[in-house]
C-alpha positions in Angstrom: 19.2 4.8 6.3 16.2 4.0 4.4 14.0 7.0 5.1 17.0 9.3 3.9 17.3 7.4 0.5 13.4 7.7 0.4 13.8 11.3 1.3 16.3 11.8 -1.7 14.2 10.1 -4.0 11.4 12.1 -3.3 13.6 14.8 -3.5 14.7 14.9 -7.1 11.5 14.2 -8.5 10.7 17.3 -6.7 13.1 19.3 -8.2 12.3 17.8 -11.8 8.9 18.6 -11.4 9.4 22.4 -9.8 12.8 23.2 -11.1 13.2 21.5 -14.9 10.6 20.6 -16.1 9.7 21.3 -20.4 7.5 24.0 -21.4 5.0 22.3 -23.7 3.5 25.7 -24.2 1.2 26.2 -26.6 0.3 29.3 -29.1 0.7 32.4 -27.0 -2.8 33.9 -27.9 -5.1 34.2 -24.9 -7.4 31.5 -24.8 -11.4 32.6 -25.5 -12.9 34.5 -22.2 -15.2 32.0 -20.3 -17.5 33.9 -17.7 -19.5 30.5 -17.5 -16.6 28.9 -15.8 -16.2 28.5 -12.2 -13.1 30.0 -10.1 -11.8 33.4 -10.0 -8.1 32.8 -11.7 -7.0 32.6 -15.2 -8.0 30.3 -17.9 -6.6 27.9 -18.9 -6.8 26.1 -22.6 -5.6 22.2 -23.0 -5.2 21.6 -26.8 -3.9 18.4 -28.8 -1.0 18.6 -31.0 -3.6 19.8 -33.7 -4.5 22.3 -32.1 -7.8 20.6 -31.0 -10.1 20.8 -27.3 -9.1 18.1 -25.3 -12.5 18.0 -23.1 -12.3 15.8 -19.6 -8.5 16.2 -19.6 -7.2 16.4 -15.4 -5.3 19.4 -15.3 -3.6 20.0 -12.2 -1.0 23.0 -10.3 1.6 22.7 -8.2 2.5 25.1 -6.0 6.6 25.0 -5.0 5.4 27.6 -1.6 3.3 24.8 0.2 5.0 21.3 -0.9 6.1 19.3 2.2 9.0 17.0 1.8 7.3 14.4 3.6 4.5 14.6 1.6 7.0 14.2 -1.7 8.4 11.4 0.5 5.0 9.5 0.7 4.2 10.5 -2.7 6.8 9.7 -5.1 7.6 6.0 -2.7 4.0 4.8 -2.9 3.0 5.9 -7.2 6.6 5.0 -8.7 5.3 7.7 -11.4 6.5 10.7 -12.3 3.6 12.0 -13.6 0.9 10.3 -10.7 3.7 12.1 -8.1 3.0 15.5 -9.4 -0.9 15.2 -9.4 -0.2 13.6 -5.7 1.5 16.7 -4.8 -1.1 19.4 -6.5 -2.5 22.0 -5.0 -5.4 22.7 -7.2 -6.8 19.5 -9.8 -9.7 20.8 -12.4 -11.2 18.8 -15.3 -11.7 20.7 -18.4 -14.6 21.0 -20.5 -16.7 20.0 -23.2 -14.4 23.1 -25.0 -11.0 21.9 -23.2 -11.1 24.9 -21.1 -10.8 25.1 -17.1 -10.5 28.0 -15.2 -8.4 28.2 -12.0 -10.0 28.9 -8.7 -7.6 31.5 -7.8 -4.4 33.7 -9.4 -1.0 31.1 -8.8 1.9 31.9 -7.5 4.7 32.9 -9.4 6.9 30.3 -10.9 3.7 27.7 -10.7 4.1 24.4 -12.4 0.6 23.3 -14.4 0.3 19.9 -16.1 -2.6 18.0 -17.7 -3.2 14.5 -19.5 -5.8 12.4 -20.8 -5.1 9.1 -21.9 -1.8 8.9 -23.4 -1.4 12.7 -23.9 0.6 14.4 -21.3 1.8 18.0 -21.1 3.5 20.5 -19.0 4.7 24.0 -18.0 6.2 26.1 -15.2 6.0 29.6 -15.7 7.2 32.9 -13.9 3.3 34.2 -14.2 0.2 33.2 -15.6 -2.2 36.6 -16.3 -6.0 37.3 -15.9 -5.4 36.2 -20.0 -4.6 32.7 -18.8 -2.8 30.7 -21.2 -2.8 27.5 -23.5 -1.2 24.2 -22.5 -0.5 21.9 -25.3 -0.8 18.0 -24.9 1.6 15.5 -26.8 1.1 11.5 -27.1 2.6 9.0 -25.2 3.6 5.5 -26.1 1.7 3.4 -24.5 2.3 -0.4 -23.5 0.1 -3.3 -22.4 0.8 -5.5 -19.5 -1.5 -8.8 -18.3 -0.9 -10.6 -14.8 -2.5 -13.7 -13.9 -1.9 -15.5 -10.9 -0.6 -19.1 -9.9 -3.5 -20.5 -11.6 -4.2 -18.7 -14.2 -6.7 -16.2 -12.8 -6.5 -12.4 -14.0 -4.3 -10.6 -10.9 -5.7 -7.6 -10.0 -4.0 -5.0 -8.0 -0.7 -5.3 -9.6 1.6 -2.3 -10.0 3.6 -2.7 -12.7 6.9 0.0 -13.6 8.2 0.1 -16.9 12.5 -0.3 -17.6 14.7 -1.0 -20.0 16.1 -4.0 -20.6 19.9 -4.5 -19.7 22.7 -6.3 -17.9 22.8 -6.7 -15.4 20.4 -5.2 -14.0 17.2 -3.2 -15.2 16.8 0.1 -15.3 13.9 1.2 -13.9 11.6 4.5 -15.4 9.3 6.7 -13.4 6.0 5.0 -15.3 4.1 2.9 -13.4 0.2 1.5 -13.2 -1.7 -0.7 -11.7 -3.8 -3.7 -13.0 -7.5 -3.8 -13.1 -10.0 -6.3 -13.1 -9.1 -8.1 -16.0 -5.4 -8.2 -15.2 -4.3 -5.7 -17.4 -2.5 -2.5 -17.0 -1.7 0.0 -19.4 1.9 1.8 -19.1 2.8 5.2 -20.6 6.2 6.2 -21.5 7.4 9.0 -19.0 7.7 12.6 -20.6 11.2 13.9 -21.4 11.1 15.8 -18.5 11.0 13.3 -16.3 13.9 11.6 -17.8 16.3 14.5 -16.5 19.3 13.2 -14.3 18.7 8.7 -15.2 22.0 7.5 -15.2 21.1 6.1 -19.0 18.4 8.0 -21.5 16.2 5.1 -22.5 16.5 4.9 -26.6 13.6 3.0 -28.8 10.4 1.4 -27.5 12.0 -1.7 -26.1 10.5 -1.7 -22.9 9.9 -4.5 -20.0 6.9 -4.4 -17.3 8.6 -5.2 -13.9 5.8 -6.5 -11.0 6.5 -4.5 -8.1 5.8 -7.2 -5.9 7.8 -8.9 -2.9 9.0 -12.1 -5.0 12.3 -14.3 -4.8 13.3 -13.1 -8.1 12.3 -10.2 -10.7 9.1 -10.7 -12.5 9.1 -8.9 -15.8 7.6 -9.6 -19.3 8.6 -7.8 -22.8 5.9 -5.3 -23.5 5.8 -3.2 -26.9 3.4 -0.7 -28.4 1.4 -2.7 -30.3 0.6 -6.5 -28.2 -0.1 -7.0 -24.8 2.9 -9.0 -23.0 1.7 -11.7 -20.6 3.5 -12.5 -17.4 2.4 -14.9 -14.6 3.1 -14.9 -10.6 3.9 -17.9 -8.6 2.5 -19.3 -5.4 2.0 -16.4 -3.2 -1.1 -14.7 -1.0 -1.6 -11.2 0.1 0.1 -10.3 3.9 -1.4 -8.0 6.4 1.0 -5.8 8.0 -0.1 -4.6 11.9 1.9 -2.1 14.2 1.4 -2.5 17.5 2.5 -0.9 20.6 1.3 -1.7 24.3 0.8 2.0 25.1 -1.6 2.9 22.3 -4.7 1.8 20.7 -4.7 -0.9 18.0 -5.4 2.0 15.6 -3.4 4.5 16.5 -0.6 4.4 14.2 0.1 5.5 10.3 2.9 6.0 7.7 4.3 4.4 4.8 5.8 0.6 5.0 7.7 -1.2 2.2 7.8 -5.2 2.3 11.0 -6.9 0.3 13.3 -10.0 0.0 14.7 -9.9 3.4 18.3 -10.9 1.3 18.0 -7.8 -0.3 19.9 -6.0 2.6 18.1 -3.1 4.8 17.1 -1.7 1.7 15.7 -2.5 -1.6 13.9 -0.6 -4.9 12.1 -4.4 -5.5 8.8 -3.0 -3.8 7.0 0.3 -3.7 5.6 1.4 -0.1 2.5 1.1 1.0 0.3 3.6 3.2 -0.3 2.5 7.1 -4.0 3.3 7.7 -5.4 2.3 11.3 -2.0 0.7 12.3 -2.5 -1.6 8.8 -1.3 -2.2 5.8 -1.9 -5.3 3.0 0.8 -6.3 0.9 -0.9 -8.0 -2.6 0.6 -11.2 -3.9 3.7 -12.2 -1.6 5.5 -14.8 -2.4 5.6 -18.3 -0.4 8.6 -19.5 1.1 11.0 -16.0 0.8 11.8 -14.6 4.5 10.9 -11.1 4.3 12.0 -7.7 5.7 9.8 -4.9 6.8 10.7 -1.4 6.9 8.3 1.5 8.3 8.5 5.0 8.2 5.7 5.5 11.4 3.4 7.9 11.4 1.3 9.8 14.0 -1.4 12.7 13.6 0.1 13.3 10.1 4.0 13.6 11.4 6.4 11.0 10.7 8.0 10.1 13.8 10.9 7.8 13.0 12.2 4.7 10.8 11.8 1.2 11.8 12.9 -2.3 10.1 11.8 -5.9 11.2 12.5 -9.1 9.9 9.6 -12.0 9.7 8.8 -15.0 8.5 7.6 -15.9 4.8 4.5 -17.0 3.9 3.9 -20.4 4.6 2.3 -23.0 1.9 -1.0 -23.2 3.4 -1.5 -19.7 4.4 -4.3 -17.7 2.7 -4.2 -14.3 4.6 -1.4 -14.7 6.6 -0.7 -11.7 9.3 2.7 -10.4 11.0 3.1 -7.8 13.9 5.5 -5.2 13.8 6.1 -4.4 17.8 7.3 -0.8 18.0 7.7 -1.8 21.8 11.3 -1.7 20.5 11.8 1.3 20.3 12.5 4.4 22.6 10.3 7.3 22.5 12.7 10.7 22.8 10.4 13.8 23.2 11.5 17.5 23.9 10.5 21.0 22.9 13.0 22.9 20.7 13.6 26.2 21.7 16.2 29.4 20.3 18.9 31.1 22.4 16.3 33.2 24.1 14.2 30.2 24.9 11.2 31.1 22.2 9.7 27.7 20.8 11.5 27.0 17.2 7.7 26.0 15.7 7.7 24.4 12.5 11.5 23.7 12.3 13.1 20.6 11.1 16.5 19.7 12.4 19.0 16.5 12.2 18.8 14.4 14.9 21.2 11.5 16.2 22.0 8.9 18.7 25.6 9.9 19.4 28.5 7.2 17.9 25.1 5.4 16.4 24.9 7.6 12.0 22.1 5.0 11.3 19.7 6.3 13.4 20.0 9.7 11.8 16.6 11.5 11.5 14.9 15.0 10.7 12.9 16.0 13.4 9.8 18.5 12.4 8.4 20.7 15.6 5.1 21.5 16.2 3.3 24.5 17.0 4.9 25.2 20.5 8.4 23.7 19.2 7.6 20.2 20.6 9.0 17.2 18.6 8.7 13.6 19.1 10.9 10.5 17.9 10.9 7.0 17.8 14.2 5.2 17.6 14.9 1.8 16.9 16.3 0.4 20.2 17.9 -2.8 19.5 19.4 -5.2 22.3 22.8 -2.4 22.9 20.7 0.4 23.4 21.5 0.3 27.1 24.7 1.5 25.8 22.9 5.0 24.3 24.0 7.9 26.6 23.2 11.1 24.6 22.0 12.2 21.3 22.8 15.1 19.1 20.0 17.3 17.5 20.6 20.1 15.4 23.8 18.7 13.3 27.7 18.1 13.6 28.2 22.3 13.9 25.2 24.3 15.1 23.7 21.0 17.1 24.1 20.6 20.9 24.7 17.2 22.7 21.9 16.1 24.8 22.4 13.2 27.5 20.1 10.9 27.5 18.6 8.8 31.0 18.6 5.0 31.3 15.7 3.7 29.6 14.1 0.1 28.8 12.8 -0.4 25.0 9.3 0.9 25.0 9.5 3.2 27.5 9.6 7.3 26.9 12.6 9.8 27.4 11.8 13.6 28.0 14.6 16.0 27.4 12.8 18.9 28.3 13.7 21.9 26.5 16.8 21.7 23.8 18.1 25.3 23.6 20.2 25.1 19.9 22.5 28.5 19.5 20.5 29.8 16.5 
């Protein structure tokens, strides 16, 4: 299912950015003391290779305690960037000064992951402790690589995220690096750190590098990039597409989440694209292409939960269409609400359990409770869901079988209270 894969995705780049990543640790000494700075935790030092202040430089700390998985989900699926990810997920961000020094606002948690760039220097560290001494982070250069994108008709295309791979057969391997273009077109792509190379099925060699468009075309749109030029690639016919979920029960506004807009040939799922957020039951998609039937798939989102997965297929955009506009109708789907509760009957608040229209694995799903236990999720009901008659929540072992009521697409199923063994 595609929210799983997203789900796994997000996953490992969680554990590469908690678990493994490099220590780029500069001198031990305790950086100077800096009772001018703001915050009341330790200070922290971002030097260059030399040795040098790096002033203005974004440092940023994550903390392992209070990252959400789908917060990694929406995170790692939208940037397509390793580093970007990590600042998504921070739970601090400080810019150092004129002296290349910041100074947290309070003491981290132990096994804290910090990280700061500017430009094309990048650095890293997780460690057990920082002390009142604080500590220095050193900063090593990137390669960088330049990337132009102009439209049908020659115009600069702004808007454009672009993901650096490495060329191959037959197929391209995509790395965690990607940017967007600016005004002029142009984007500038930096190699991902060696951390964030942990676990790729191949370990990139050289600077031989391509710039992939991540953009919902018939075929892959890529140009040669190198470190020293700026590669020039060009987009065919296509306009930007409006994506609206709608549902008859709720206001035109109501909804959120993340939504991804491919190839429709490319199966249910596809790494063509990176998602998009939902804002006000909305999302634009930049530069479709004309002619290429298209697939839709929707991780919705409500008061900052993610309720369920959805996939619809639509029409391409036609010739003559500037700013075309499709509906995604969550009318089919089958709201199933509950409260989870323990073998005593106590709400299970904040839990998050597996969750499954029985004899139907694709509509797997992880349901989070709320404060009093209460979950809510939307399933895709297509034309056989008449057939549905119970769903299982809490897994193959520990789960319980709950049956489920005739229902009509659209409509709202209450199972009351689901009492799970632990």
């Amino acid at each position: 299912m595609q929210y799983r894969l997203w789900v796994n995705l997000a996953l490992i780049n969680l554990r590469l950015i908690v678990l493994g990543a490099a220590a780029l640790l500069g001198a031990c000494a305790a950086p100077p003391a800096a009772d001018d700075l703001p915050g009341r935790g330790p200070l922290i030092s971002v030097v260059d290779e030399a040795g040098g202040p790096v002033p203005d430089a974004e440092l940023w700390v994550v903390d392992r305690r209070t990252l959400r998985a789908d917060a990694a989900v929406l995170a790692s699926r939208i940037t397509g960037d390793w580093v970007e990810t990590s600042l998504q997920l921070a739970a601090e961000v400080q810019r150092t000064d004129g002296r290349g020094r910041a100074r947290l606002q309070d003491s981290p948690a132990p096994g804290v992951f910090l990280a700061a760039r500017s430009g094309a220097l990048f650095g890293s560290v997780e460690v057990r402790a920082i002390g009142r001494e604080g500590l220095v982070l050193s900063l090593r250069p990137r390669t960088s690589y330049r990337a132009r994108v102009l439209d049908s008709e020659g115009r600069p295309a702004q808007g454009v995220p672009l993901t650096l791979a490495v060329p191959g057969e037959p197929r391209l391997d995509r790395l965690p690096a990607t940017a967007v273009t600016g005004a002029d077109g142009t984007a500038v792509l930096y190699e991902p750190p060696a951390e964030a190379l942990v676990g790729l099925r191949r370990i990139p060699v050289g600077t031989e590098r391509v710039a992939l468009a991540r953009v919902a075309s018939k075929e892959p749109i890529a140009v040669l990039v190198d470190p020293v030029g700026t590669g020039v690639v060009s987009l065919p016919s296509s306009a930007d597409m409006t994506l609206r979920l709608t549902h008859s029960g709720f206001p035109a506004d109501h909804w959120g989440g993340v939504l991804q807009l491919f190839p429709a040939r490319n199966g249910s799922r596809s790494d063509v694209t990176l998602a998009v957020p939902v804002v006000g039951s909305e999302a634009t998609l930049r530069y479709v292409e004309r002619g290429v039937d298209l697939r839709a798939v929707v991780v919705v989102g409500e008061d900052e939960r993610l309720l369920g997965s959805f996939a619809q297929l639509m029409d391409g955009v036609g010739a003559e269409e500037t700013s075309p506009v499709r509906e995604v109708s969550l009318d089919r789907g089958v709201f199933i609400e509950g409260r989870l509760v323990d073998g005593k009957g106590k709400p299970r608040a904040g839990a998050s359990v597996q969750a499954m229209v029985e004899g139907e694995p694709s509509t797997t799903w992880s349901l989070a409770t709320g404060p009093e236990g209460r979950f809510r999720w939307l399933v895709a009901a297509p034309s056989g869901a008449g057939g549905w008659s119970a769903v299982r929540i809490g897994g193959r072992r520990d789960g319980v079988t709950v049956p489920l009521p005739a229902f009509t697409p659209g409509e709202r199923v209450a199972l009351g209270d689901v009492r799970l063994p632990r």
